[in-house]
N, CA, C and O atoms as a GROMACS GRO file, in nm:
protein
  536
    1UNK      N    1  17.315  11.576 -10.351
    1UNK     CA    2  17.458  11.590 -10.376
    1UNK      C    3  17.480  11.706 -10.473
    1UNK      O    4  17.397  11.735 -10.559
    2UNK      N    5  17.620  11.784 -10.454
    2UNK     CA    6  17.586  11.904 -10.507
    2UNK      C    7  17.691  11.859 -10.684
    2UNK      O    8  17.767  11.763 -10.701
    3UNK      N    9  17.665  11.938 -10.758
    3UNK     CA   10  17.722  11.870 -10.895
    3UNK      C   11  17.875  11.909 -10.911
    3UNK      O   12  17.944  11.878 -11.008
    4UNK      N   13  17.918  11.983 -10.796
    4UNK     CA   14  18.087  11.988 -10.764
    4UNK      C   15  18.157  11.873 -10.715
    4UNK      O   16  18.276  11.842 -10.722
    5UNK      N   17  18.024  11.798 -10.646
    5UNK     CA   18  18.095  11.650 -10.553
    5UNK      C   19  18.123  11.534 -10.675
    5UNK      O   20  18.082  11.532 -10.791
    6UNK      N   21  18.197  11.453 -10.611
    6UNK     CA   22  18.210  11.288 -10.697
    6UNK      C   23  18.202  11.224 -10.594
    6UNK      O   24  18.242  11.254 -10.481
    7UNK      N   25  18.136  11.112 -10.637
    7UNK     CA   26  18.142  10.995 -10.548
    7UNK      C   27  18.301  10.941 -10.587
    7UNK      O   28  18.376  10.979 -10.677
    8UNK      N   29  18.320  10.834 -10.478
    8UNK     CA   30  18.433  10.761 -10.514
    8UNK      C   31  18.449  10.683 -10.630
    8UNK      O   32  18.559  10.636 -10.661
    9UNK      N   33  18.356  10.667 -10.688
    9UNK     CA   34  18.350  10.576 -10.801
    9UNK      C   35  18.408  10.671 -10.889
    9UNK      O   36  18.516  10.640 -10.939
   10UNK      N   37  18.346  10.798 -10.922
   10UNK     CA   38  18.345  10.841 -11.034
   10UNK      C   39  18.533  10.939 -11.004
   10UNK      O   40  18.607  10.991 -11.088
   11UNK      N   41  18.543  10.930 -10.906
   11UNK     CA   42  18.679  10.936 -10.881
   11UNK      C   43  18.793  10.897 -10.902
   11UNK      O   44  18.898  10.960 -10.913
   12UNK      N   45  18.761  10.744 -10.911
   12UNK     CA   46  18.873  10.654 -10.937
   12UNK      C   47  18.839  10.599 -11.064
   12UNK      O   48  18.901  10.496 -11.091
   13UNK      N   49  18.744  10.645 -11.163
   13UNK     CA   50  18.759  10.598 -11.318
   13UNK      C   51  18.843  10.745 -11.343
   13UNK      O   52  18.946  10.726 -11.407
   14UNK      N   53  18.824  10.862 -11.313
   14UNK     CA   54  18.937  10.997 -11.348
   14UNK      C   55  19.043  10.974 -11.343
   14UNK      O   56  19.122  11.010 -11.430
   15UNK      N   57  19.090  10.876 -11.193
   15UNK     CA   58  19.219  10.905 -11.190
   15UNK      C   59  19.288  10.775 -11.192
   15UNK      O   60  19.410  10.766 -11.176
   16UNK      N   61  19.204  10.665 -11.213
   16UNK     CA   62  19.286  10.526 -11.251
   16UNK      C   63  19.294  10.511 -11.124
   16UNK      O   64  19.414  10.487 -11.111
   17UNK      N   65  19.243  10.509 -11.006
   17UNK     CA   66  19.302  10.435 -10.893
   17UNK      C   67  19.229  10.353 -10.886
   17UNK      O   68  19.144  10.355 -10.975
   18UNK      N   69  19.216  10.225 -10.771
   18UNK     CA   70  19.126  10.120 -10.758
   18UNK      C   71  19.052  10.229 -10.601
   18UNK      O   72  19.119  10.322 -10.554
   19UNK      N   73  18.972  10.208 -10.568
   19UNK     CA   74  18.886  10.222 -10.494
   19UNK      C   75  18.942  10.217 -10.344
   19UNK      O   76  18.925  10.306 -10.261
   20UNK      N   77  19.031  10.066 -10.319
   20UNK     CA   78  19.069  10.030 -10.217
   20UNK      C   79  19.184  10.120 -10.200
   20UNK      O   80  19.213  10.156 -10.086
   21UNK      N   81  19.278  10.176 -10.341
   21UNK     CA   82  19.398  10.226 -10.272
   21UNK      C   83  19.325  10.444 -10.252
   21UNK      O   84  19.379  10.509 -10.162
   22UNK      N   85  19.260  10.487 -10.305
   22UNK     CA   86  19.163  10.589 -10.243
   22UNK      C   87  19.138  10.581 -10.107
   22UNK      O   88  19.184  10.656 -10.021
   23UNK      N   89  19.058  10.482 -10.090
   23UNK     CA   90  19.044  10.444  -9.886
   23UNK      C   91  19.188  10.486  -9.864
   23UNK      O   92  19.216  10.600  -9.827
   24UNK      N   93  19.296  10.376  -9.892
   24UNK     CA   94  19.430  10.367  -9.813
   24UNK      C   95  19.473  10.556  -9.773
   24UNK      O   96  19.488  10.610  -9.664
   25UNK      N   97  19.482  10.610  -9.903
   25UNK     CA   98  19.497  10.709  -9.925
   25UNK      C   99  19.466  10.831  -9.789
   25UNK      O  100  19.532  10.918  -9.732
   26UNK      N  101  19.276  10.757  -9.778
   26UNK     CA  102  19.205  10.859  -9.686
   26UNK      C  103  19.292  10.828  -9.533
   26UNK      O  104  19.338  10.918  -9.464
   27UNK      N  105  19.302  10.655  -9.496
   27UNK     CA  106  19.331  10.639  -9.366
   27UNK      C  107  19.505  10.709  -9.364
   27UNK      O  108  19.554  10.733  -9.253
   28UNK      N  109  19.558  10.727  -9.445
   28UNK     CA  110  19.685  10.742  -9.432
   28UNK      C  111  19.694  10.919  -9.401
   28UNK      O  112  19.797  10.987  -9.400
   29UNK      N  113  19.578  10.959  -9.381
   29UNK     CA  114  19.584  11.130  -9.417
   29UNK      C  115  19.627  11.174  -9.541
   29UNK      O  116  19.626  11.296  -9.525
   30UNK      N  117  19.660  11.156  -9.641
   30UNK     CA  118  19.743  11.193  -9.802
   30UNK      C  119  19.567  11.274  -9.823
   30UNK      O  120  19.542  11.391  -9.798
   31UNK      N  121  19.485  11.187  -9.866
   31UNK     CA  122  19.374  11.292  -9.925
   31UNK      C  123  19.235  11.241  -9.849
   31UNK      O  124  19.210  11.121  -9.842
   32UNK      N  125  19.139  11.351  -9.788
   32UNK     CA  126  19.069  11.331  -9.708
   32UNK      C  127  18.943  11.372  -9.803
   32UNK      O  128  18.934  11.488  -9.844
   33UNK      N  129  18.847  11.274  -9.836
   33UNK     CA  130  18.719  11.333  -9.868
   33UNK      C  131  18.704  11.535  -9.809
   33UNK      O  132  18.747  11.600  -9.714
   34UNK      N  133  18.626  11.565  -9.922
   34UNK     CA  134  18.562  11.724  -9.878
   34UNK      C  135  18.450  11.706  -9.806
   34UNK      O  136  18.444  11.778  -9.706
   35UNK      N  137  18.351  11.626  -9.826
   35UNK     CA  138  18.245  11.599  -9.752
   35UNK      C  139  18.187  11.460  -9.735
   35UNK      O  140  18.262  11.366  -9.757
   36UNK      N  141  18.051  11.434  -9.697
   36UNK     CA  142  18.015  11.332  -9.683
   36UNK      C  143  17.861  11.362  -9.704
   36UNK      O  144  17.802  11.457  -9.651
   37UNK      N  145  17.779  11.231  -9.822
   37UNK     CA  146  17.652  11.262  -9.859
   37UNK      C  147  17.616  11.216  -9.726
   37UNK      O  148  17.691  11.164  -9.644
   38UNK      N  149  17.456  11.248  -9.711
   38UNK     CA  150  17.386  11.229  -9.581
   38UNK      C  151  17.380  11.054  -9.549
   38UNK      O  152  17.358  11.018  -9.433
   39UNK      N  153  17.400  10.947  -9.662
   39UNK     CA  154  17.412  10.842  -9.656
   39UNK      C  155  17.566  10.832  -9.584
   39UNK      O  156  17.563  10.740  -9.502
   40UNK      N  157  17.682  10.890  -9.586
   40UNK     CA  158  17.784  10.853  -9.538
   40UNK      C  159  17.855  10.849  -9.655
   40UNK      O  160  17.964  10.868  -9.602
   41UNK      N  161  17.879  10.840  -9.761
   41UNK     CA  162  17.943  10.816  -9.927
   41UNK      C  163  18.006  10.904  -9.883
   41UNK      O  164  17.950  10.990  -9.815
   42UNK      N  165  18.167  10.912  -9.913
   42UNK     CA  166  18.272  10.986  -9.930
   42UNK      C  167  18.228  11.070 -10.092
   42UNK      O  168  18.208  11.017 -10.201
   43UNK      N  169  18.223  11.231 -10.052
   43UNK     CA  170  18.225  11.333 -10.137
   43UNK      C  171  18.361  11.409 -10.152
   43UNK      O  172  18.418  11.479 -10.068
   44UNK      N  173  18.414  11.367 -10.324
   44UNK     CA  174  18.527  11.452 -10.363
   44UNK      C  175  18.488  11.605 -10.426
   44UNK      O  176  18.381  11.649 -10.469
   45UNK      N  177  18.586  11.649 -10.417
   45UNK     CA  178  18.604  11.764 -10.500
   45UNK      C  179  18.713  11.816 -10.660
   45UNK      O  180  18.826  11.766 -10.659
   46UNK      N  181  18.692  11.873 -10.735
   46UNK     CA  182  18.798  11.865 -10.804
   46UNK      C  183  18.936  11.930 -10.768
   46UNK      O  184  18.998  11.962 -10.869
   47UNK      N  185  18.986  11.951 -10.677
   47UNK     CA  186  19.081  11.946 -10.548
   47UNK      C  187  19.135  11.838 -10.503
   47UNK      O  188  19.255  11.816 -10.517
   48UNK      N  189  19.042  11.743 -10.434
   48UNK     CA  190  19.090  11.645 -10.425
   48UNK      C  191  19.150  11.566 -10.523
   48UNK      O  192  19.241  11.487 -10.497
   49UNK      N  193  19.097  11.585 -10.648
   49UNK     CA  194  19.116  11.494 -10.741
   49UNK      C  195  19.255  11.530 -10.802
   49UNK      O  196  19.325  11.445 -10.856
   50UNK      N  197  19.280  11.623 -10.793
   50UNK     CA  198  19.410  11.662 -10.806
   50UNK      C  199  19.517  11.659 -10.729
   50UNK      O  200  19.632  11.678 -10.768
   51UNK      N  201  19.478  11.630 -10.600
   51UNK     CA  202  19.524  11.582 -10.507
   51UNK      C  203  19.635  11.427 -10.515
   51UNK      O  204  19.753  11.394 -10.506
   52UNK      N  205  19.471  11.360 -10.543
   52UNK     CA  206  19.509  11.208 -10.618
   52UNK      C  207  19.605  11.257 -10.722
   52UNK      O  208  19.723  11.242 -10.689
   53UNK      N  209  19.590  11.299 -10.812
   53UNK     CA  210  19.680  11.292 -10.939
   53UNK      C  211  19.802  11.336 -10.877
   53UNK      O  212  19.886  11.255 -10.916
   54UNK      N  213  19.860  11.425 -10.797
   54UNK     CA  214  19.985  11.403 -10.753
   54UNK      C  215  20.063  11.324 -10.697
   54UNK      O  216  20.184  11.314 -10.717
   55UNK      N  217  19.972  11.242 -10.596
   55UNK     CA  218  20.003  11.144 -10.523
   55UNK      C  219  20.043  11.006 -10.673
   55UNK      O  220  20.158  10.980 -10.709
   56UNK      N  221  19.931  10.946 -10.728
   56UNK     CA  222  19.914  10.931 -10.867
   56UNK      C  223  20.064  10.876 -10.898
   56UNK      O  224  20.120  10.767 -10.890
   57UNK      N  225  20.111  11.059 -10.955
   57UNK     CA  226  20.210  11.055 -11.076
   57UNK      C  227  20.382  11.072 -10.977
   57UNK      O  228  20.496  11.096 -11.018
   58UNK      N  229  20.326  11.044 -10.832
   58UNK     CA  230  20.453  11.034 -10.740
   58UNK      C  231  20.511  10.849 -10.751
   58UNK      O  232  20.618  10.794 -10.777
   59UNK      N  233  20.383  10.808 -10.719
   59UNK     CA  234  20.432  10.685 -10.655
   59UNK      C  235  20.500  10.583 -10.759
   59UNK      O  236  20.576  10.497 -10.715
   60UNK      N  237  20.475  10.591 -10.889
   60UNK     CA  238  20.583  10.536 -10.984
   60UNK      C  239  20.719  10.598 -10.954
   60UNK      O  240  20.813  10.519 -10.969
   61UNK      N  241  20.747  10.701 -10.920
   61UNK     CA  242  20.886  10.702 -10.880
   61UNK      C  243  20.931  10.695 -10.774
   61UNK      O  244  21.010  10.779 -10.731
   62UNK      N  245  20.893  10.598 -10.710
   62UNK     CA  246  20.912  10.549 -10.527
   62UNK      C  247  20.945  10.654 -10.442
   62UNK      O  248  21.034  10.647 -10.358
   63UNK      N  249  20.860  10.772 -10.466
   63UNK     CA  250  20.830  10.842 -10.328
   63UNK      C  251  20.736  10.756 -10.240
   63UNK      O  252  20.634  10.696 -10.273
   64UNK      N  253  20.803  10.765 -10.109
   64UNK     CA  254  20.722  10.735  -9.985
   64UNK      C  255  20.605  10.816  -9.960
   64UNK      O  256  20.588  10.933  -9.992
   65UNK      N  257  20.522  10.735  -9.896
   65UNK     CA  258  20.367  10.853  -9.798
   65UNK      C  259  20.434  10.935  -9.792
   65UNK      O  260  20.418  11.025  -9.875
   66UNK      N  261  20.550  10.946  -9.685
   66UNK     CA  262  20.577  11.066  -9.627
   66UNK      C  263  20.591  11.142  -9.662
   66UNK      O  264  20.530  11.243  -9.626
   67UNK      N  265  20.718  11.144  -9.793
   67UNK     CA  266  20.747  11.195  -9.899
   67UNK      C  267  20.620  11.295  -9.943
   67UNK      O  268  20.609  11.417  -9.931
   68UNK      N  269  20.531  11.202  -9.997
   68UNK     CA  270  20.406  11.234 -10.087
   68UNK      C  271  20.327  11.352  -9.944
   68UNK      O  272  20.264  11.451  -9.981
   69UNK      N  273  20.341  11.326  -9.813
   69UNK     CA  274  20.233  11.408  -9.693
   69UNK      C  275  20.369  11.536  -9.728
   69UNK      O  276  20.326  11.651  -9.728
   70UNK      N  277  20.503  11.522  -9.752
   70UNK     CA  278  20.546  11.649  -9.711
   70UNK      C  279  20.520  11.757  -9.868
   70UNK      O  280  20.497  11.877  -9.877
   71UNK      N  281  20.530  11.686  -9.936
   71UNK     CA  282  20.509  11.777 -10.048
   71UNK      C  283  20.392  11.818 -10.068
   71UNK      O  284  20.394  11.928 -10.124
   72UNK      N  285  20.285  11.777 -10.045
   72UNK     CA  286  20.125  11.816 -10.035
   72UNK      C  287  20.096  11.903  -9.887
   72UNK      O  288  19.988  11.962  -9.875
   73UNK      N  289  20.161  11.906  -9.816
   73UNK     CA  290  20.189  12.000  -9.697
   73UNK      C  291  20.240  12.094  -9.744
   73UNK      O  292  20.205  12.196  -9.685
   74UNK      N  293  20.339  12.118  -9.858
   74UNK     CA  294  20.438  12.191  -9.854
   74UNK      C  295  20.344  12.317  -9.973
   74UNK      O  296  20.336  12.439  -9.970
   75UNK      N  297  20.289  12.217 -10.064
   75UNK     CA  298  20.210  12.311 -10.202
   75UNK      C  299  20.093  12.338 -10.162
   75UNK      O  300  20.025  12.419 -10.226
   76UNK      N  301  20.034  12.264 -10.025
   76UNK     CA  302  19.900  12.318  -9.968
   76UNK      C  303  19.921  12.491  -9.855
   76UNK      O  304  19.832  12.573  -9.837
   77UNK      N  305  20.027  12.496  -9.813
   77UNK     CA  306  20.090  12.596  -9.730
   77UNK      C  307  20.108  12.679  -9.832
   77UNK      O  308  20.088  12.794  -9.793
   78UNK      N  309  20.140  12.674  -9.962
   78UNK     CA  310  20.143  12.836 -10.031
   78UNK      C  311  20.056  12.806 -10.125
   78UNK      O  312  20.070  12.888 -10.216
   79UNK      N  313  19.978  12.734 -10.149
   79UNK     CA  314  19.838  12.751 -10.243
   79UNK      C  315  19.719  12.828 -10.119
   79UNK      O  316  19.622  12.896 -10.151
   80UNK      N  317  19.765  12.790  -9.965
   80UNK     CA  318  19.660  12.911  -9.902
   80UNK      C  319  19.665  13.025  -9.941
   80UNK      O  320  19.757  13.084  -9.998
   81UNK      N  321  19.542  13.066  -9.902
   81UNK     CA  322  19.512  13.200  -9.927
   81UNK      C  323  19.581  13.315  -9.852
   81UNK      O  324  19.616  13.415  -9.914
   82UNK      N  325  19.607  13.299  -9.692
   82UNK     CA  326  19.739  13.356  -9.608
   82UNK      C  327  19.810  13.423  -9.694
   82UNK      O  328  19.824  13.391  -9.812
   83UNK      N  329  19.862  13.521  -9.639
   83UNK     CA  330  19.978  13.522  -9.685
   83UNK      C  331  20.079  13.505  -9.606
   83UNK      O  332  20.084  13.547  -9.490
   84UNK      N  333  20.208  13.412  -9.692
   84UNK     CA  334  20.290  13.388  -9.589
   84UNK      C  335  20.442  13.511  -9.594
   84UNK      O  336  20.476  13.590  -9.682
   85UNK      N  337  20.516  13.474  -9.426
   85UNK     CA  338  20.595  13.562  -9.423
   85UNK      C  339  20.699  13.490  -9.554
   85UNK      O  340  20.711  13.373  -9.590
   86UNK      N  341  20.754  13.596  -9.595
   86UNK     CA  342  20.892  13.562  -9.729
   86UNK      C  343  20.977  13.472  -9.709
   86UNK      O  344  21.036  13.425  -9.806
   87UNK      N  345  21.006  13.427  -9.573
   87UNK     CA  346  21.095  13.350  -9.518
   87UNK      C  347  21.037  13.229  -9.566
   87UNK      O  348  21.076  13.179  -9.671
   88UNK      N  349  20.959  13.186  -9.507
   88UNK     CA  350  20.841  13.112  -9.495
   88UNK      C  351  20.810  13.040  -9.670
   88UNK      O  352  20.836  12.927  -9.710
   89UNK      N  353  20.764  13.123  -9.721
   89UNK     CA  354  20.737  13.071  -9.852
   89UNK      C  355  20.838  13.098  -9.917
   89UNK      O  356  20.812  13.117 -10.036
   90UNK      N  357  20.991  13.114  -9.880
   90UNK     CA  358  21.118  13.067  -9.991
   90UNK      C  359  21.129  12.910  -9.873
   90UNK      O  360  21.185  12.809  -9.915
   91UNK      N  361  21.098  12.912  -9.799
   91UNK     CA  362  21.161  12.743  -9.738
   91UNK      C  363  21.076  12.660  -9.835
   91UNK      O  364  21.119  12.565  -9.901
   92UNK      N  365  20.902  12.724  -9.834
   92UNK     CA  366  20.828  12.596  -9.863
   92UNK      C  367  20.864  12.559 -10.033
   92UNK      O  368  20.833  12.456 -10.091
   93UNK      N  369  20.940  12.678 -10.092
   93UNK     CA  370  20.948  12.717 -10.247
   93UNK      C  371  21.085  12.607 -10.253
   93UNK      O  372  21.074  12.508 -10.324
   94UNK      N  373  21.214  12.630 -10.172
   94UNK     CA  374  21.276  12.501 -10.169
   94UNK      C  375  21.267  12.387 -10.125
   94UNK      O  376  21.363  12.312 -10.106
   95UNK      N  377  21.147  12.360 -10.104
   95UNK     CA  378  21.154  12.194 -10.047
   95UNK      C  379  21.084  12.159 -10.189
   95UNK      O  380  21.120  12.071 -10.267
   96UNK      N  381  20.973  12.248 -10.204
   96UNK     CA  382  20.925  12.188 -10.356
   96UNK      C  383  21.024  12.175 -10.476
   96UNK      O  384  21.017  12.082 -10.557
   97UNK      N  385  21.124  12.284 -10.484
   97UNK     CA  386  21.273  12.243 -10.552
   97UNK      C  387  21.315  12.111 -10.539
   97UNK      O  388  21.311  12.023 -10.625
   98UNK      N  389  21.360  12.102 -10.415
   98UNK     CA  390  21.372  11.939 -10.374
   98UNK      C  391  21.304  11.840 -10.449
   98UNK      O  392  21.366  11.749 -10.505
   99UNK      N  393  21.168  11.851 -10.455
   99UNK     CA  394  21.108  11.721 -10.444
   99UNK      C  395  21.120  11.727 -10.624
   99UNK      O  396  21.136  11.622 -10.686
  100UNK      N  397  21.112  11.848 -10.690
  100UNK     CA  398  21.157  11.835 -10.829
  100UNK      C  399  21.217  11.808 -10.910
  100UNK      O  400  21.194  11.771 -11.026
  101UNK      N  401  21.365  11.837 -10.814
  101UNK     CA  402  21.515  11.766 -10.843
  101UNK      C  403  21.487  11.640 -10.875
  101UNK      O  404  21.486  11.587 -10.986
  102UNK      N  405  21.456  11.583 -10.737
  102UNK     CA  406  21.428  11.422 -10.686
  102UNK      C  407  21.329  11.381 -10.818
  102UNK      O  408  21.382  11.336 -10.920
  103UNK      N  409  21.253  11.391 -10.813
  103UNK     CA  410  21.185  11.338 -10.926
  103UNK      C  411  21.238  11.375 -11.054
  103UNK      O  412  21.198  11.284 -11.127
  104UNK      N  413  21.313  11.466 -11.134
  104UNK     CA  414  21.383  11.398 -11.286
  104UNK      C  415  21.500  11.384 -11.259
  104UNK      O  416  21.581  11.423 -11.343
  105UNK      N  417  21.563  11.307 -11.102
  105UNK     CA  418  21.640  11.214 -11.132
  105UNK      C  419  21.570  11.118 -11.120
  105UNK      O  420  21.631  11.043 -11.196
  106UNK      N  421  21.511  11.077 -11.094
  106UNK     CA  422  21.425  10.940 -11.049
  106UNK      C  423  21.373  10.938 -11.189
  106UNK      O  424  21.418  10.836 -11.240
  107UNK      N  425  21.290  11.010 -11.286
  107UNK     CA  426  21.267  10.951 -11.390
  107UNK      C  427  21.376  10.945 -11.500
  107UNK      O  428  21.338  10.899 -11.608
  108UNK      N  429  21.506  10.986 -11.491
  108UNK     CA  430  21.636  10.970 -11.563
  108UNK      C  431  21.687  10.820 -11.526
  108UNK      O  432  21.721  10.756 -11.625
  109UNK      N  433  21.696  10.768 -11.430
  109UNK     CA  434  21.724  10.686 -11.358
  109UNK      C  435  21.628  10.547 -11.460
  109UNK      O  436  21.668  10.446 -11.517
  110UNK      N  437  21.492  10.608 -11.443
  110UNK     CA  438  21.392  10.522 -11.504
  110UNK      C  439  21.466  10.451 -11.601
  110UNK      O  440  21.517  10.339 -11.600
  111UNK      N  441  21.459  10.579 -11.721
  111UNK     CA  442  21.507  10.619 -11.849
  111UNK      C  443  21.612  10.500 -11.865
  111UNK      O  444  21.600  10.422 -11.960
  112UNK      N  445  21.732  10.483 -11.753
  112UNK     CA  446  21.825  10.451 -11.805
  112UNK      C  447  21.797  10.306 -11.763
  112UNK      O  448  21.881  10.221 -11.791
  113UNK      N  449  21.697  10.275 -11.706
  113UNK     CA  450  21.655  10.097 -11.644
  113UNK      C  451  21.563  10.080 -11.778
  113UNK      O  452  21.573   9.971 -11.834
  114UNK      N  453  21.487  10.162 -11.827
  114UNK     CA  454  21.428  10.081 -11.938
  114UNK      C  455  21.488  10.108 -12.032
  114UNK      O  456  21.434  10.052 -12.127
  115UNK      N  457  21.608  10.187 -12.075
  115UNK     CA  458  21.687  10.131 -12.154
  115UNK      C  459  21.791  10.027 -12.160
  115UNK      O  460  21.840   9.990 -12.267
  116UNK      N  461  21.823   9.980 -12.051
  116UNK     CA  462  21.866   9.835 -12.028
  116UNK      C  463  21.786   9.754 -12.063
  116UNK      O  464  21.825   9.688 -12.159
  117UNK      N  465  21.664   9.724 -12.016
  117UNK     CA  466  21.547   9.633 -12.035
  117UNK      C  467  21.534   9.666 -12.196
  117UNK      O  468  21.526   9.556 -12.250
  118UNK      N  469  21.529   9.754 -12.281
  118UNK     CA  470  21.514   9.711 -12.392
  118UNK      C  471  21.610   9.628 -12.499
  118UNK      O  472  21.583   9.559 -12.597
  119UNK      N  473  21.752   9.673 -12.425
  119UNK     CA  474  21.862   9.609 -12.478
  119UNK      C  475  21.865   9.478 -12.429
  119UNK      O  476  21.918   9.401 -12.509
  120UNK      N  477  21.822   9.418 -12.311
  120UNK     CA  478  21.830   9.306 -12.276
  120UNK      C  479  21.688   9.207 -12.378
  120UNK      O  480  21.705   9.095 -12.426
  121UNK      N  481  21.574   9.280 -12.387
  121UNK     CA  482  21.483   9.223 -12.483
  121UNK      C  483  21.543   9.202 -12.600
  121UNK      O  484  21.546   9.086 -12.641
  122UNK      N  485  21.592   9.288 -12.666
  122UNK     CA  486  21.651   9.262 -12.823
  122UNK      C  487  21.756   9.199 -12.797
  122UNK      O  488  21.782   9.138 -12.901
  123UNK      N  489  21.862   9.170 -12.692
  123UNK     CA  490  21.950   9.051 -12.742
  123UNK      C  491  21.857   8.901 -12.666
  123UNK      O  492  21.917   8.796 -12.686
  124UNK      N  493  21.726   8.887 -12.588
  124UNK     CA  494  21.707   8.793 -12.637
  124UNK      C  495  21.645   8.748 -12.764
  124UNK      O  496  21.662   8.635 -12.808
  125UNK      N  497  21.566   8.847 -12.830
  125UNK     CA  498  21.547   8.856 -12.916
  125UNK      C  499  21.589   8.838 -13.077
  125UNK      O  500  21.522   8.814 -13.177
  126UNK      N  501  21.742   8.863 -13.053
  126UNK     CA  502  21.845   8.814 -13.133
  126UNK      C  503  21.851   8.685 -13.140
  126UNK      O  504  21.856   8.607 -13.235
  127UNK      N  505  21.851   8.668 -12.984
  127UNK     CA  506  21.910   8.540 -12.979
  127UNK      C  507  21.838   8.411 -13.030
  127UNK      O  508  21.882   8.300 -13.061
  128UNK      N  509  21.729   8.458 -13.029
  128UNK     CA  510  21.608   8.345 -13.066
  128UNK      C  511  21.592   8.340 -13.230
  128UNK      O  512  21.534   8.239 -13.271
  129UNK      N  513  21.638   8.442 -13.336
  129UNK     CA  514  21.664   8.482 -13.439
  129UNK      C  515  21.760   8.365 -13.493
  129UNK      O  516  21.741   8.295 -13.592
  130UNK      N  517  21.854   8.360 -13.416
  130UNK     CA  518  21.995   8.296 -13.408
  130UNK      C  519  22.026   8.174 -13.426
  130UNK      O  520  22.098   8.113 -13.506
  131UNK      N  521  21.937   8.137 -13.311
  131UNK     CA  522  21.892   7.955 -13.244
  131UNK      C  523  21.847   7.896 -13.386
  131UNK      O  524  21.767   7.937 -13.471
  132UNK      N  525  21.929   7.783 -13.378
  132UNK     CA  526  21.947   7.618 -13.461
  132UNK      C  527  21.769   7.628 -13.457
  132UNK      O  528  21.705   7.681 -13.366
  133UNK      N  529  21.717   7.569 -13.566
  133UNK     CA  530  21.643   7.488 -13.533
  133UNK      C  531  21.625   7.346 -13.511
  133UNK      O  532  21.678   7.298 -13.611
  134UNK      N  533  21.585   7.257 -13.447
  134UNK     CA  534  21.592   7.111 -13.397
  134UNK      C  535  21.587   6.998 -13.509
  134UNK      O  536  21.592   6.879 -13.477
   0.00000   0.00000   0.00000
């Protein structure tokens, strides 16, 4: 094995995933092993692994697969080496706009659900402050 590869193990202590949702990952097309040791062991790359980490730091803000296949389509098409026509890489340059928008509203959105949830903790919190004792 060459010392660029990871096994899956050492993959999913990097990136916090469980093992099983990596597989899901592979069958779903999102991130495909780089190679395979002669035993069959799924071989990452640090590519892939970054891969994961996008997917990762998507799915807390309820992007879909699809979601997650078009934007990794979209940053894999101008991270090639190609060059693309101008047309071409201002579409793929606004969809990644898109998905940027979308995500800090989605974590504003967060923002404003766990600031409810904290206000709802401190008035029970109050409230238990409050309460008779028996």
């Amino acid at each position: 094995m060459s010392s660029e590869h990871m096994q899956i193990g050492e993959v999913a202590a990097r990136t916090e995933l469980s093992l099983r949702t990596i597989r899901h990952y592979e069958e779903t097309g999102l991130v495909i092993p780089s190679a395979r040791s002669q035993g069959g062991f799924r071989l990452y790359t640090e590519a892939d692994v970054s891969r994961l980490m996008v997917i990762r730091r998507m799915k807390p803000l309820g992007f879909s697969l699809d979601e997650m296949r078009a934007l990794l389509e979209a940053t894999d098409r101008l991270d090639a080496e190609e060059q693309l026509p101008p047309q071409d890489r201002e579409e793929l340059l606004d969809r990644v706009r898109g998905f940027e928008q979308a995500a800090r509203q989605r974590v504003e959105d967060l923002r404003t659900q766990l600031s409810r949830a904290e206000e709802f903790a401190a008035t029970l919190a109050g409230r238990l402050t409050r309460s008779p004792a028996p």
